[in-house]
N, C-alpha and C positions, 0 to 999 in steps of 0.2 A: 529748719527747712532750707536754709542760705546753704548749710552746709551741702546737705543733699546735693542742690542745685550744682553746686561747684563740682561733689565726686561727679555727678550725670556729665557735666560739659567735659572735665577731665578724660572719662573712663571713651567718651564720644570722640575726640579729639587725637585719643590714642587709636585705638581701633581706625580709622580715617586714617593715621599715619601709617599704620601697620600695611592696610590694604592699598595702601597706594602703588599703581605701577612701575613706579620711579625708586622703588628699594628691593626690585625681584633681581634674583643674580641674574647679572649678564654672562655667564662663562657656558651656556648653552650647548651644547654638541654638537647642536645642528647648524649653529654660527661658524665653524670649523673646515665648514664645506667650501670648499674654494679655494682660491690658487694664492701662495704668499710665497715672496719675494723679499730681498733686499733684508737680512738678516743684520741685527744689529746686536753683538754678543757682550755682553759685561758678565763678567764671574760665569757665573753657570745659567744666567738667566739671559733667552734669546727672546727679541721681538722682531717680529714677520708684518711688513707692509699685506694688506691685502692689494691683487691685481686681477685684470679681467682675465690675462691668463699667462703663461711661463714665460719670462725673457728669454730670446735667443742669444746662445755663449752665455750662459750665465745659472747661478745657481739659483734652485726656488723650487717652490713643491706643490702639490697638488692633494688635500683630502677631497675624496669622491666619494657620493653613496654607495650603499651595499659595502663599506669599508674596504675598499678600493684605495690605493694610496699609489703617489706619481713624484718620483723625487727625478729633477731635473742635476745632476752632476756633471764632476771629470768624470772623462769614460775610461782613463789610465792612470797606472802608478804616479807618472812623473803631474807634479801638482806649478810646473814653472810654463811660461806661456811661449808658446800658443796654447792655450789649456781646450781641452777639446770637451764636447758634452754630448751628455748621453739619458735619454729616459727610463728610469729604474723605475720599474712596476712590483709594489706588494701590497700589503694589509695594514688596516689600522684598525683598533678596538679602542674604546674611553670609557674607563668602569671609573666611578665615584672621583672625575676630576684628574685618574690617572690615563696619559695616552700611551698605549702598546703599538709599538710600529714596526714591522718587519718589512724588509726589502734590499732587493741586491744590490750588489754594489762589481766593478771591474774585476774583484778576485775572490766575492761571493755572494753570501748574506748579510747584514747587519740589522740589530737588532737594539732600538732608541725605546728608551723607559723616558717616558716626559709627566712633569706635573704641569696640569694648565691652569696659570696665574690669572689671565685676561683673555678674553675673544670679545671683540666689539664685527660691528659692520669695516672697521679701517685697519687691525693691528689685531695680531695675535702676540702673545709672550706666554713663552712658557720655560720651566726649570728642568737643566738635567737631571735626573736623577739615577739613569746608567746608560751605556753603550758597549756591545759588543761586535767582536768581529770575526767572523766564521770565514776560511778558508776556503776553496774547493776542495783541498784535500784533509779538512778533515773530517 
């Protein structure tokens, strides 16, 4: 009967843990919504401050509902300062943890393959996983 008792507290104890609030992924999509800043790059992995909204002269981006996406960049080739900036408007999609981003850029489209590692309420990070870059003429 002792045993019993112990599988019951056990089998109770895990279930409790299982269902707890505090182990459901935080990598949400809908946490993604909002404006991040102030990138911090090591190897292929970027983490993004979140902010209320874009710094002026300066790089940061925008996910918006309806996948809407707002990348704040240089608006020319030359990347040496005065560095001028400019508001690129495209899309974004997040299938299973992968982000699809299209949006222009001074001399066209580009096109950011992301894995997302972390989204909190403070910081986003996430992994390259490709980038390309389209032309206007081709």
């Amino acid at each position: 009967m002792r045993n019993t008792h112990c599988i019951l507290l056990f089998l109770s104890l895990f279930v409790f843990v299982a269902c707890d609030d505090k182990n459901e992924n935080n990598n949400s999509p809908a946490l993604l919504t909002g404006y991040w800043v102030n990138p911090q790059i090591t190897d292929s992995v970027t983490t993004y401050e979140r902010s209320l909204k874009l710094k002026d002269n300066d790089y940061g981006m925008a996910f918006k509902s309806a996948g809407v996406f707002v990348e704040r960049k240089n608006s020319g080739f030359c990347g040496t300062p005065p560095v001028s900036y400019a508001d690129y408007e495209g899309s974004w999609t997040e299938n299973d943890s992968i982000i699809n981003i299209t949006v222009g850029y001074w001399g066209g489209l580009s096109n950011y393959r992301w894995k997302l590692v972390a989204v909190d309420d403070n910081a986003l990070t996430v992994r390259l996983i490709s980038q390309e870059f389209h032309g206007m003429n081709e």
